[in-house]
N, C-alpha and C positions, 0 to 999 in steps of 0.2 A: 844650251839654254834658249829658252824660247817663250819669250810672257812674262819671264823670271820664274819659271818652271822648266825641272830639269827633264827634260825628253831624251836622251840617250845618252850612254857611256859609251862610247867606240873605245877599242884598243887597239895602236897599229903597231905590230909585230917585226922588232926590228933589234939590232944587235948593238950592245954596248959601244964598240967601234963607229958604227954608224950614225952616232950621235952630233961627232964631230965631222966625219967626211959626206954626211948626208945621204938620204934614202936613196941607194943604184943599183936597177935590178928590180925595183919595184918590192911592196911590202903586201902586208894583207891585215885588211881591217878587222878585226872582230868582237864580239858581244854585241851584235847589233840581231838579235832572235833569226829574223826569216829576212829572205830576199827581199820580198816585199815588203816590210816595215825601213828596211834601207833604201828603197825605191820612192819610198812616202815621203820619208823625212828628205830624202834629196830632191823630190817636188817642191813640197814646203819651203826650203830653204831657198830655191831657185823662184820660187814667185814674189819674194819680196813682200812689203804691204798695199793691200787689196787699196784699188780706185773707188774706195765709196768714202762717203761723209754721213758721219752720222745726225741724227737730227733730236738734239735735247729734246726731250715730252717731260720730266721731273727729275728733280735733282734735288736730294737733302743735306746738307751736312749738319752734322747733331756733334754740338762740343764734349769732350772725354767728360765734363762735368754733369754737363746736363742728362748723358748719358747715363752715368752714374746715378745721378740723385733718382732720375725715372725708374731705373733697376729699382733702388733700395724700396722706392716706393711701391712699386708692384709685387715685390715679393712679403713687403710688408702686410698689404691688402690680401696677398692670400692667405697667410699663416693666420690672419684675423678673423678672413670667411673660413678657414676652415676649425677653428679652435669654437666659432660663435656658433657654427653648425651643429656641431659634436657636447657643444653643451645645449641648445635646442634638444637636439634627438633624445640625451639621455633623460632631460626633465618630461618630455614628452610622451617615452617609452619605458621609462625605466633599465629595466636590465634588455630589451630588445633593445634600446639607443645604446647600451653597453657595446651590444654585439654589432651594432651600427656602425659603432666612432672604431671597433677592432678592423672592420670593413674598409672604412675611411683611411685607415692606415695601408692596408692589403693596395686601396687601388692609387694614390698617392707612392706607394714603393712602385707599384710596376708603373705608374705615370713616368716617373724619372727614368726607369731602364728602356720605356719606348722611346725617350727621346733621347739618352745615347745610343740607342741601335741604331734609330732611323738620322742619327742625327743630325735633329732639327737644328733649323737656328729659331731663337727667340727670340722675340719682337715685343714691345708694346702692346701692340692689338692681340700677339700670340698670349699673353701673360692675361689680357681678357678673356679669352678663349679659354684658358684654362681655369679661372677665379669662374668661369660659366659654369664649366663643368663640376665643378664642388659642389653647387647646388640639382644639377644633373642628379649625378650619383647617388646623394643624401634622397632624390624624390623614387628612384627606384626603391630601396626598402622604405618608406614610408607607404608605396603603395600595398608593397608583401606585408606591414607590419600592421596595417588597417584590416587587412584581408584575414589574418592569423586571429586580431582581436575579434573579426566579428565570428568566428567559429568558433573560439574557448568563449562567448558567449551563449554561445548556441548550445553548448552543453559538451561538445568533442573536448577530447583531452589534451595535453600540451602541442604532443606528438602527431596526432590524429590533425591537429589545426595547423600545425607547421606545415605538412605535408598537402594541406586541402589548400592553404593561403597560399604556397606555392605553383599547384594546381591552376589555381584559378586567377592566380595576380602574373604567373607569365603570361600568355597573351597579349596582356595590357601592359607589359613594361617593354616587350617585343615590341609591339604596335607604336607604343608613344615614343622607344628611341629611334627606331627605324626611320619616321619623319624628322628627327632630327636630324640624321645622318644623313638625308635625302640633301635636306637644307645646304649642311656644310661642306658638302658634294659638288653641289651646283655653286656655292658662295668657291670655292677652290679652285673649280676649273674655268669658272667668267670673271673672278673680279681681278685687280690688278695688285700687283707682288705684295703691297704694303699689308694687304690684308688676307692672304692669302694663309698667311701667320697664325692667323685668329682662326680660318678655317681648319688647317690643317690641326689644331691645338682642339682643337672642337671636335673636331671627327676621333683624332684617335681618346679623348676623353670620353667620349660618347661609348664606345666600343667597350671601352675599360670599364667603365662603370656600370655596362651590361651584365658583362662578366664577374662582376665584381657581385653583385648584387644574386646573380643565379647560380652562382659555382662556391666565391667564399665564403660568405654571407649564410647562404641553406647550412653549408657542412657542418660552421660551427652551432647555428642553432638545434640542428641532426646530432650532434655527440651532445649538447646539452640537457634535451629534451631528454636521455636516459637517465638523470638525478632526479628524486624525489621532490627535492627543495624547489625545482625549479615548475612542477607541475602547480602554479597557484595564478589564479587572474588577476591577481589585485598586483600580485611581484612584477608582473608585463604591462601595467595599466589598461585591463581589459576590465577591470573591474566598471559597475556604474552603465547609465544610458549613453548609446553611443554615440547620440546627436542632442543639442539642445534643442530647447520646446522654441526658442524664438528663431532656431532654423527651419522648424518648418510649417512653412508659409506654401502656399498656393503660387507656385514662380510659374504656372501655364496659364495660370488665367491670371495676371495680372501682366502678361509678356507687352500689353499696349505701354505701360507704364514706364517700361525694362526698354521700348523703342524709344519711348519719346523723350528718355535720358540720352542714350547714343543719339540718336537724331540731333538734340541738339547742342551737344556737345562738336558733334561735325559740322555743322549748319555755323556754328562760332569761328569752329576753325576754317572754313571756306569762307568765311567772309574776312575773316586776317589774314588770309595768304592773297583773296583779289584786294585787299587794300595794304597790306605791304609788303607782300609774298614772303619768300624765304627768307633768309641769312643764309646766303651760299659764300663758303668758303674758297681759299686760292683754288683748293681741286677742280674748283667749277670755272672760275673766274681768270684762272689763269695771272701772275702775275709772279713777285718777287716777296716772299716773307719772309720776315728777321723775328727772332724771338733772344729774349736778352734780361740778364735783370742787373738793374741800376745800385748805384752803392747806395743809395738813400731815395726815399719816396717820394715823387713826382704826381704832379696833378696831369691830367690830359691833356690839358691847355698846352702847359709847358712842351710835355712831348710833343705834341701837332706842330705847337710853333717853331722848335728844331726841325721838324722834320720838313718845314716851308723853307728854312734858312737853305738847309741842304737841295734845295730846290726840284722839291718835291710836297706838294703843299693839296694834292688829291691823296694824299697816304691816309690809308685807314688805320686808327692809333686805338688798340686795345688793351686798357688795364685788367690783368690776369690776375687769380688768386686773392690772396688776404688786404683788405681795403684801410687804408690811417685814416681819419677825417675825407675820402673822399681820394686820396694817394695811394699810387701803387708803386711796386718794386719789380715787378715781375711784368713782362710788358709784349705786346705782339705788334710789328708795324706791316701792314700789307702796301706793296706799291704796284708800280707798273714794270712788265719785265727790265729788269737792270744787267749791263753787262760785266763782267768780272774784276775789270778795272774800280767801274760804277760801287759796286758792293764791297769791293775791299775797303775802299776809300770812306765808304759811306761806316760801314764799323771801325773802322780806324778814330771819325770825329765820333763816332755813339760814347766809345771808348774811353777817348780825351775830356770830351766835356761832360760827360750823363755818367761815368763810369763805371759804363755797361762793361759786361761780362757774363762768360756760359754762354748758353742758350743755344742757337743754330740759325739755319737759313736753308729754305726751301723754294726753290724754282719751278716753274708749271707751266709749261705753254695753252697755249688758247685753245688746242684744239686736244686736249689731255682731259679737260671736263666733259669734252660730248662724249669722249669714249666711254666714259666713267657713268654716265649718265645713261648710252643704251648699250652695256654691259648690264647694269642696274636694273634695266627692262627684261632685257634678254633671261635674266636670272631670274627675278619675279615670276618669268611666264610659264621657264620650264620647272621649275620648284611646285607653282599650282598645278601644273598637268603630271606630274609624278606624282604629288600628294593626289591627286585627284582618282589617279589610276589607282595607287594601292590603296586606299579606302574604298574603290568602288569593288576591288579584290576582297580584300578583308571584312568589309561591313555589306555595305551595298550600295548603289549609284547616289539613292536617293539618301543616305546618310552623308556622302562626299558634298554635296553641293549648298545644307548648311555652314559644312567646316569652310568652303571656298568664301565665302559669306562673311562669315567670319573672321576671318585672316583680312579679308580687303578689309571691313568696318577696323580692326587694330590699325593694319595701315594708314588707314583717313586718319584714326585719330591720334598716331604717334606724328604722322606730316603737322596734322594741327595743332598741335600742341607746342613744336618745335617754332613755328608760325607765331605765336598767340606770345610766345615768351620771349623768342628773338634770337634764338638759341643758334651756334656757328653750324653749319650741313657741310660736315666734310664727308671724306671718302670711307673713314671710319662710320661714320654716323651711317652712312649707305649697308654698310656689313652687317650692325645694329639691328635696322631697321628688316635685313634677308635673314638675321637669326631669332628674330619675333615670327615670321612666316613658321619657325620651324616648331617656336616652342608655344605658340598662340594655342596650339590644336593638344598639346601635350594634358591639358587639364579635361578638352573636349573629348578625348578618343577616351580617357577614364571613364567617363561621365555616359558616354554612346556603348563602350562596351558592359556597362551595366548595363543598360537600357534593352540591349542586343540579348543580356544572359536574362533577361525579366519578362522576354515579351512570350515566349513561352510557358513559362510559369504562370501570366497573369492571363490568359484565353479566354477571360471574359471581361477583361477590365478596358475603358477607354485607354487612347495613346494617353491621353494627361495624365491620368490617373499614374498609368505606367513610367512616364517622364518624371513625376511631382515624385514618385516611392522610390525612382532609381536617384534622382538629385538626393534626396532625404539620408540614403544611404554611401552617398560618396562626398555630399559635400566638404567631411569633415574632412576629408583626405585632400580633393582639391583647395581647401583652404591651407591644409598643411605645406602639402607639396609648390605652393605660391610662395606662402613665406618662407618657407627653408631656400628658393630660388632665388629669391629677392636679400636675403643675407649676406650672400657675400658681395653680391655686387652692391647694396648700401655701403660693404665696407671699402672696396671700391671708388667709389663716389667721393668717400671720406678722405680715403686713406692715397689714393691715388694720384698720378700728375693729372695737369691740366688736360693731357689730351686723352685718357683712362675716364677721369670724370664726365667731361663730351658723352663719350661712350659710354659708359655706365649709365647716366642719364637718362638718353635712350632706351638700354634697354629695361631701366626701370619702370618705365611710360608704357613702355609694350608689354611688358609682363603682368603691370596693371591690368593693361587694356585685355587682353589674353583669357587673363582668369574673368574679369568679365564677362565677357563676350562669349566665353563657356558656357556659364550658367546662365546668363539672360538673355541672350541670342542666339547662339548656336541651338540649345536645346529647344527651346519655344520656335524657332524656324523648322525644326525637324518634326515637332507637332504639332505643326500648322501643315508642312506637307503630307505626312504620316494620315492626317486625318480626313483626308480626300479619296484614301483610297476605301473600297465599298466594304470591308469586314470594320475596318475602326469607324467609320460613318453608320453605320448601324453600331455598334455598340455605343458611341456616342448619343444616338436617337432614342433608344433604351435607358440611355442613364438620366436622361430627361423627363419622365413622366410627369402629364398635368399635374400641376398644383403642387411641382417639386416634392411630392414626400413619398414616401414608400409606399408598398403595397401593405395596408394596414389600414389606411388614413389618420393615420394619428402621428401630427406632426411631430417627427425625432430631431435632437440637437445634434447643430451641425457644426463638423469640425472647421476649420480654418482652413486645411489641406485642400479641402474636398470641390471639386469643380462649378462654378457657379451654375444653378440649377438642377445639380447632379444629385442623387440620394442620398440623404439627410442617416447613412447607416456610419456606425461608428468605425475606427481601423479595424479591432478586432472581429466584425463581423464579415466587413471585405476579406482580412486574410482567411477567415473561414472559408468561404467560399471559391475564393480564389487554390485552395488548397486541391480544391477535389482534381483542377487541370493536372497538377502535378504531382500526382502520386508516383507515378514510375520514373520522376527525374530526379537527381540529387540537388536539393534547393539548397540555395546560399539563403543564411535563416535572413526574415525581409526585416528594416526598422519598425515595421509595425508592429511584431513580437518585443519589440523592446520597449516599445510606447506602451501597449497597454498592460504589457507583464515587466514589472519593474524589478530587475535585481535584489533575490535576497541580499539580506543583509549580514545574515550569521553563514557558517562555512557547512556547516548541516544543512540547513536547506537548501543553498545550493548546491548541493549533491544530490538529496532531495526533486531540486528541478530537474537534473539533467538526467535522473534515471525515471523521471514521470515523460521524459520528451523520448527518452531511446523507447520507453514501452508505446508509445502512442506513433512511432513510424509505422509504413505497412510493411507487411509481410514480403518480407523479398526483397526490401528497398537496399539497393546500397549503401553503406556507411563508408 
């Protein structure tokens, strides 16, 4: 034995009789495999224990109780995120949220079998990591299941749109997980053990729900798609306009608007972090915390002033959780590092007189928060230059250096916000804030690769024009694919312990911020750079003529969408024209066919429409 691990069985080879008169003549050892594995182990044995000392940087003990109740409550939070999900999808999609929540089952089964393979251990921060991923998963088919609706609009048949919304929604589910898995990559191999948990629960969730979404997900709607019953748009909720009229607004020319909200929203939070900076936590600060809950509720007063008796009167005294008048039960004390004696002693009177119980005690040396602090750098830096690289790969250079843009402005504004409300920055909060880096851009790369599949199709249209038709036609999806993200971690928040909540928090400020900074910054920065270069600066030149109206002179009404100064023509006569560019590519049909051609209403005419759309493609066009 060795550790309190059993490292070899020797058997020495010797005779009944010689039990009693002892080994003479010499014996022979064996079951010990190779020469060399005997040669190891009699190293080993012969060097004793090693001349080093080790040097505490963190130390937790977390009581069997407190252990327990954090379990119950994390598994609770998930089972909530993923039951609220699964009834989202199905009111959402109807019989595609059917084949959603069958999904959500599919990758929830092979969740649990990857981590008895691989197995994980599970953590608090890992049990975020995975209540992440539920909302992951759910925004994968929501992107194929927006894609599906807009082609059984367009007149394609069940099967025909299953097949094209898979077409043309992989890339974009490829793309948007791929940076997540960038993220959770770099969050694994820089930060430290605690959260390494959440990383690794993130990555393989990410993976799964790729899969899950391109492999199980198509098949069944593949065998589906050959029932009659199921060929109907209204049974999928594709029936109806795909966007409302009060989404679409003019988001490129009003982008000063869209700055001078972020602007000073950040400009707030840089003025509360130089005037009280963070709330940094032990991980930063180093020090000695007790967490503990009392038989009966206690004002803070009272706590402080035991914790001066015990003579320690700089203790920072935090009431946790559910508040009586002002009284808490549940309670956090930070001090200065204490030694073993120090802290037994010290819960020993918590114990007697406060009639504390649970809870734990976490240790941190002083020089455990700088690591934590430029591991935190270190991982920011190489996260933006790998997102950096694969978008300048997949899209273009000058697509990547909005997205960078926008990932910092998230960052400012989850720092400030944490700033503004006084909220704890521990090490978890650090993980938070590297898994916002990943999922910040996940609504932007939606939103870019329309824009990416539109700019051909539209060869004569301004970038804005282009920007304002591709938001029109995705927002409804990036709104979707926010909230189904933000579900379970609300439940989370709710349902969660206090240090789940921390987290959650987080990343609900970022996920905020995220979808934000998609649509009002990320996009508007890309058509502010976009429009510099000399083919859209000429078409933008053109779209201006004196006296803003058409070539007519007789001033036409102008839509809302339409770019300030730009021509006063309605949608449907833009997509007229813009049509002529793309006769020989396969278009994804644009929302402007849906604005100005509104969905019959009886089941004969729309059969009606879609057999007056197949006769009116060109000659040759692929279907």
């Amino acid at each position: 034995m060795l550790d309190n691990k059993l490292q070899a069985t020797p058997f020495i080879d010797y005779t009944s009789s010689q039990l009693s008169e002892g080994i003479v003549g010499g014996a022979v050892i064996s079951d010990m495999g190779t020469m060399k594995a005997a040669q190891d182990l009699a190293l080993v044995l012969q060097s004793g224990s090693l001349p080093y000392k080790f040097k505490r940087l963190t130390e937790t003990t977390v009581s069997a109780t407190l252990g327990k109740s954090s379990l119950h409550q994390a598994i609770l939070a998930a089972l909530a995120g993923l039951i609220i999900v699964a009834i989202f999808m199905l009111v959402l999609y109807r019989f595609l949220g059917l084949v959603a929540v069958f999904g959500l089952a599919i990758y929830a089964l092979l969740y649990y079998a990857a981590i008895l393979l691989f197995n994980v251990t599970l953590t608090l921060p890992g049990f975020a990591g995975l209540i992440l991923t539920i909302g992951v998963a759910a925004d994968a088919n929501v992107v194929v299941f927006e894609r599906i609706k807009e082609e059984v609009r367009a007149g394609r048949s069940v099967r025909s749109a299953i097949s094209a919304g898979y077409g043309k929604g992989f890339h974009t589910i490829v793309d948007a997980n791929v940076v997540t898995m960038i993220t959770a990559l770099v969050i694994f191999l820089v930060a430290v053990a605690d959260v390494k948990g959440f990383a690794l629960m993130l990555l393989i969730g990410t993976v799964i729900s790729l899969l899950t979404a391109v492999v199980a997900t198509r098949a069944m709607l593949g065998l589906l798609s050959g029932f009659k019953w199921f060929d109907s748009p209204r049974f999928m909720g594709a029936a109806g306009q795909q966007t409302a009229r009060w989404l679409q607004i003019d988001y490129m020319g009003k982008r000063k608007l869209w700055f001078a909200i972020s602007g000073a929203v950040i400009v707030a939070g840089l003025i509360s972090l130089g005037a009280q900076g963070l709330n940094l936590g032990i991980d930063f600060k180093g020090g000695t915390q007790l967490q503990f809950q009392t038989s009966k509720p206690y004002s803070q007063g009272q706590v402080k002033s035991f914790m001066a008796k015990q003579g320690e009167p700089d203790a920072v005294v935090q009431g946790k959780g559910k508040s009586v008048n002002g009284d808490f039960k549940d309670w956090q004390v930070r001090t200065k590092s204490l030694d073993r004696a120090h802290q037994n002693n010290l819960q020993q009177n918590l114990k007697n007189e406060l009639g504390a119980s649970g809870g734990g005690v976490k240790n941190v040396s002083g020089t455990f928060g700088h690591q934590i602090a430029i591991d935190a750098i270190y991982a920011i830096i190489v996260s933006l230059l790998l997102i950096t690289i694969y978008i300048g790969i997949r899209f273009d250079l000058k697509f990547a250096i909005p997205v960078i843009l926008a990932m910092l402005h998230d960052i400012a504004i989850t720092i400030g916000v944490y700033s503004l409300v006084g909220k704890e920055v521990t090490v978890d909060t650090v993980a938070a804030v590297l898994t916002v880096l990943g999922y910040s851009i996940y609504d932007t790369i939606i939103i870019f690769d329309r824009i990416r599949e539109n700019i051909p199709l539209m060869r004569r249209s301004p970038f804005a024009t282009i920007a304002n038709v591709s938001l029109w036609e995705t927002i409804r999806r990036s709104l979707a694919t926010t909230f189904i993200t933000l579900l379970p971690i609300i439940c989370l928040l709710i349902l969660g312990g206090q240090t789940l909540k921390d987290f959650a928090f987080a990343l609900i400020v970022g996920v905020i911020s995220g979808a934000y900074s998609s649509i009002f910054i990320a996009a508007p920065l890309l058509t502010m750079w976009k429009e510099r270069e000399p083919d859209y600066a000429r078409r933008k030149h053109l779209a201006e003529p004196e006296g803003g109206e058409p070539d007519g002179g007789t001033p036409a009404r102008r839509r809302p969408w339409q770019p300030k100064g730009g021509p006063a023509l309605d949608p449907g006569t833009i997509a007229l024209e813009e049509s002529e560019a793309a006769l020989s590519a396969e278009a994804t049909p644009s929302l402007l066919d849906a604005v100005t051609s509104p969905e019959p209403a009886t089941a004969s005419a729309r059969r009606e429409k879609r057999s007056q759309r197949r006769r009116s493609r060109p000659h040759g066009r692929a279907r």
